[in-house]
N, C-alpha and C positions, 0 to 999 in steps of 0.2 A: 504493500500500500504506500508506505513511502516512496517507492518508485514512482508510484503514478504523479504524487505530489513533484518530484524533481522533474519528471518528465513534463508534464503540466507547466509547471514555473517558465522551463526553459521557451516553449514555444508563446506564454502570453506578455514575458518580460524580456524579450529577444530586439536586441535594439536598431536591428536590420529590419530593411523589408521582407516580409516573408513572401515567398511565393507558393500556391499550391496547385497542382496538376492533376486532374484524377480520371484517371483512364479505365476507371471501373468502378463496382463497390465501394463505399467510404463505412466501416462497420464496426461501432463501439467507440472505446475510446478514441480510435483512431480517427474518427468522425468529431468527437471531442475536440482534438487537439488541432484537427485543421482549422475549427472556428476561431483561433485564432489569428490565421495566416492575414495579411493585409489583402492577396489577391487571392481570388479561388479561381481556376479557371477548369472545365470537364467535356469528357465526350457527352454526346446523350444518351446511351446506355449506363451515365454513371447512377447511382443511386444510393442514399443514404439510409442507414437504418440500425438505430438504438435501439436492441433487441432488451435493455434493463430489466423494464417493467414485465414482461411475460418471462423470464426467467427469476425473479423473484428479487433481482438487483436495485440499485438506485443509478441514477446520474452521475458519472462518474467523469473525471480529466477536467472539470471545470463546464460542463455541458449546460450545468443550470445558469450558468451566466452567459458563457460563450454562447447559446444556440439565443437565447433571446435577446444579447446585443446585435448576432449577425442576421438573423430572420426572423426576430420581432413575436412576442408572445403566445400569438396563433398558432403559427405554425413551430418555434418551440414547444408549446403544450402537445399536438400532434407527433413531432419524431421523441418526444419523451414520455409522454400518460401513454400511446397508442401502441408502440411499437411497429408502428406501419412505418414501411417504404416510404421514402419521401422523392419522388421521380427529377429528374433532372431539370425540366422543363417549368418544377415548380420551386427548385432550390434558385433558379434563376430570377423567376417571378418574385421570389419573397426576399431577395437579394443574397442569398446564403453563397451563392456565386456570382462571378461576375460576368463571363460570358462564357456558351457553349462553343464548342468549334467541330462541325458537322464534317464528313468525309475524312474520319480518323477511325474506320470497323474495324474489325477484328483484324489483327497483324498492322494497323495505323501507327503503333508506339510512336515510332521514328517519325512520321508524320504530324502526330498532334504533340508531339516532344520539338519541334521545328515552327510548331506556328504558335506555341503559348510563347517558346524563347525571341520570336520575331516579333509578335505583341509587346512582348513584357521589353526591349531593345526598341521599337517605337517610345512604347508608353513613359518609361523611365530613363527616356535618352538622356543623352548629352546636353539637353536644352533644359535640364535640372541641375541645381544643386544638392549632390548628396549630403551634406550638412543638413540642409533646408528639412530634407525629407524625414529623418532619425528625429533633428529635432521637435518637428510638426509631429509625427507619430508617438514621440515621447508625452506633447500636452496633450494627443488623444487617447493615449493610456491612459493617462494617471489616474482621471476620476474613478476608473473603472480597477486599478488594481485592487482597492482596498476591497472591494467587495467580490473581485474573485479569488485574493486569499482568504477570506472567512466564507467563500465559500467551497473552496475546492474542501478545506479541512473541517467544512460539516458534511461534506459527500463523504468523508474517510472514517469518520468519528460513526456516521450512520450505515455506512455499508461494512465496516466492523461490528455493529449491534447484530444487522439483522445476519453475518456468518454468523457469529456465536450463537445465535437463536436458529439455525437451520433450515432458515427460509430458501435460500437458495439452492441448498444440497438440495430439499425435497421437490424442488421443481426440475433440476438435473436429471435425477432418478426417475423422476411422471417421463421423460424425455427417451432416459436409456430404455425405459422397460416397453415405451412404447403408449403408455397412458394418457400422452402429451404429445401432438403434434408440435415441431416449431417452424418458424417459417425459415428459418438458415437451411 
């Protein structure tokens, strides 16, 4: 659990610009810790999906903060209460991304790895100041740090209650035995 804290820290207190790519699935924390990249960019088969809630977990990487800073309480409450898919085309819509980049299918890697780096090489040319940019991203942290460290460290405090209490092994097991469809 402490990992997840350091791991977490690193990407919401990271004084670069982040970039993220997603040529697929974004699933769990992993999905977490992208909401904090500055850019998101995805093919449209990407799709995101916080499986917590029907496995018996909580929000976990800072998601309770992260997903409603980056797409807004609606649809945070949906990839977190629901456990549903949240489709590319609506990660977009709700700004959780920032743009799709179409004719990158299956075997595109190289492809859509060539047109985020040619956007992000427009978009953050030469005709910026790197200074400029850390510092403007540093006052658009700050208000938000103090509240995603009390909050990542009540995701840890309460997703330690409910292992001790066995909530999530016993939905594991509905899973192994077969008692419990999941959508993974």
């Amino acid at each position: 659990m402490a990992n997840n804290l350091n791991i977490t820290q690193a990407f919401y207190s990271h004084s670069k610009i982040l970039v993220a790519a997603l040529n697929g699935p974004v699933v769990g924390i992993a999905a977490a810790l992208i909401s904090f990249a500055d850019f998101i960019y995805c093919v449209p088969h990407t799709y995101l999906l916080t499986p917590f809630s029907s496995l018996g977990l909580i929000a976990e990487g800072g998601a309770s903060v992260g997903f409603v800073r980056r797409m807004g309480v609606g649809k945070a409450n949906e990839a977190l209460l629901t456990s549903r898919k949240i489709s590319a085309s609506e990660l977009l819509a709700c700004g959780f991304v920032n743009n799709i980049f179409d004719g990158c299918g299956k075997g595109g890697d190289a492809r859509f790895r060539s047109l985020v780096l040619a956007h992000v090489d427009v978009m953050l040319g030469d005709h910026l100041v790197a200074s400029s940019l850390t510092e403007t991203k540093a006052l658009i942290a700050a208000p938000m740090r103090r509240d995603i460290d009390s909050s990542v460290v009540a995701e840890l405090f309460v997703g330690l209650q409910r292992t001790t209490a066995g909530i999530p092994q016993k939905e594991f097991e509905k899973i192994r035995t077969g008692a419990k469809r999941h959508k993974l």
